[in-house]
C-alpha positions in Angstrom: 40.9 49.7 128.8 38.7 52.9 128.5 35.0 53.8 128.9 33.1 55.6 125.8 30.0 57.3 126.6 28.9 57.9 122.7 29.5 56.1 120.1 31.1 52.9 119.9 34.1 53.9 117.8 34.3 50.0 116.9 35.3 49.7 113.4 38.1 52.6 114.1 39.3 50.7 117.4 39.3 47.4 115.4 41.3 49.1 112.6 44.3 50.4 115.1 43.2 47.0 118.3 42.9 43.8 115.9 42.1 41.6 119.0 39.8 44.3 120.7 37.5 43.1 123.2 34.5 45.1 124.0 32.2 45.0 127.4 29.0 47.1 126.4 27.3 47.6 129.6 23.3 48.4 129.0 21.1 50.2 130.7 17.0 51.0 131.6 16.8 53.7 129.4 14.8 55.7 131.5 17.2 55.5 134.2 20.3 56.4 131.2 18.6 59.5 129.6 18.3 61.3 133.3 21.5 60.3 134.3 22.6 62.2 130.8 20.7 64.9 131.8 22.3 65.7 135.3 26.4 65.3 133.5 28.0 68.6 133.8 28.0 68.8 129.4 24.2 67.4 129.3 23.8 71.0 127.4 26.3 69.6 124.6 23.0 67.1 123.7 20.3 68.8 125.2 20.9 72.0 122.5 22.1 70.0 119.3 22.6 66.9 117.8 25.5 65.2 120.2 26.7 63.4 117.6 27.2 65.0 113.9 27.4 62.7 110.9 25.4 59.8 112.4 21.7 61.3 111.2 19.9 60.9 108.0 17.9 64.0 106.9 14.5 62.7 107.7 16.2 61.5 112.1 17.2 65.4 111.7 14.0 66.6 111.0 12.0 64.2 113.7 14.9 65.3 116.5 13.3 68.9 116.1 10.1 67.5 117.4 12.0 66.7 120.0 13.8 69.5 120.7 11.6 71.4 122.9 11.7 68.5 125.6 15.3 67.7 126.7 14.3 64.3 127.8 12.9 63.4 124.9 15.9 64.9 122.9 18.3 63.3 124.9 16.5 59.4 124.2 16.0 60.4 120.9 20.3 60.6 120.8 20.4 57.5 123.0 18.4 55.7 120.4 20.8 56.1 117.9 23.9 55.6 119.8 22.0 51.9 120.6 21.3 51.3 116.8 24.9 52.1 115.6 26.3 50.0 118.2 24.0 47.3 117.2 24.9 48.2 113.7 28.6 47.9 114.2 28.6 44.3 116.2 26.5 43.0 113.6 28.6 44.5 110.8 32.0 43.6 112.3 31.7 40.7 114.8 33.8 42.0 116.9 34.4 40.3 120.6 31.8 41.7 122.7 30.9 41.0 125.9 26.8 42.4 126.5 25.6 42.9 130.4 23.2 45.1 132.1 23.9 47.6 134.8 20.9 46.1 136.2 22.6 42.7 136.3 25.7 44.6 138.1 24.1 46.0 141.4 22.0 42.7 141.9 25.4 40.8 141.8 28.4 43.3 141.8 31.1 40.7 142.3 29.5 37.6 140.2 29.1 40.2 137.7 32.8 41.2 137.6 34.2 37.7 138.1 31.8 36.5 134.7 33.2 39.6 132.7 36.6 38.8 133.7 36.6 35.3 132.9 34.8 36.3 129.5 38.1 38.5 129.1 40.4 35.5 129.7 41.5 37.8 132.7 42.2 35.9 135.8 40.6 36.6 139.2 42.9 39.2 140.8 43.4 40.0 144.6 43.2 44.0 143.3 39.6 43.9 142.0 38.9 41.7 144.7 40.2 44.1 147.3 38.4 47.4 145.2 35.0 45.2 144.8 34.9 44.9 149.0 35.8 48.3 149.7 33.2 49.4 147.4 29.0 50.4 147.8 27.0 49.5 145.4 23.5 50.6 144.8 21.2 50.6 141.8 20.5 54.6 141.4 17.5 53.6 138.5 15.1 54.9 140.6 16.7 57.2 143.0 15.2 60.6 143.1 16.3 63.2 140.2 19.0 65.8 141.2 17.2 68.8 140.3 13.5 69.9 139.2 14.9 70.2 136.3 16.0 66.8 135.6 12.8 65.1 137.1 10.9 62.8 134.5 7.3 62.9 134.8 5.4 59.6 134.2 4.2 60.7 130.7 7.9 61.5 130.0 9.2 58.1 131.0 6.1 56.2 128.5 7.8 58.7 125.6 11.0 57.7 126.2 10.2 54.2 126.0 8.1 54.9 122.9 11.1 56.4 121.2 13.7 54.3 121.6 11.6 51.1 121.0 13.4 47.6 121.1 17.2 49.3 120.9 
């Protein structure tokens, strides 16, 4: 098991994994785009395209209207990342098991025990033991980390206007 913050990588992982199983965890994207912001490599998206290969000319030439506003560079990124992935499922099929982060801090431990048994995995005394030890909170609306990764209101509505239904 391994976590991918990017793209999926599903086609490749299918290719080398036959009987891959995926868990794609969602997220508001609101909450996602300032979480990417305050990451120690946010500069890696906030200065160029993250991802290279991915973009048509005509997505490279609307990301420069985005450029100026990190925020709305960032979603603009997170958009695609969301339409390959939903590209790749629908191309490939592949076992995947869709939940929301949201879902997670409302019910940490049904949430786990559902993707487990999804997974054919059976209930173990070690997640068990980690999921009681653990805190969890939803951080979707905590405060920002810095002034510099605040979102203003009109920021958040742009966001949500760019990345649409992803």
């Amino acid at each position: 098991a391994f976590k991918l913050t990017g793209p999926a990588r599903m086609e490749y992982l299918l290719s080398v994994f036959p009987d891959a199983q995926f868990v794609q965890i969602t997220r508001e994207p609101v909450a996602t785009v300032r979480s990417w912001l305050e990451i120690h490599w946010s500069n890696q998206m906030t200065e160029q395209l993250w991802w290279e290969g991915a973009y048509s000319e005509e997505e490279k030439a609307k990301s420069k209207e985005y450029a100026k506003d990190p925020a709305l560079f960032v979603a603009f990124q997170y958009k695609k990342l969301m339409e390959t992935t939903a590209y790749e499922i629908n191309k490939l099929k592949p076992d995947v098991y869709t939940a929301s982060y949201e879902d997670f801090v409302k019910d940490a431990k049904g949430f786990i025990a559902k993707m487990m048994d999804h997974l054919g995995l059976p209930q173990s005394k070690q997640v068990d033991k980690f999921m009681n030890k653990i805190s969890v909170q939803n951080r979707n609306n905590r405060s920002a980390k810095s002034a510099k990764t605040e979102i203003s209101d009109a920021t958040k509505k742009k966001i949500l206007e760019i990345v649409g239904n992803v």
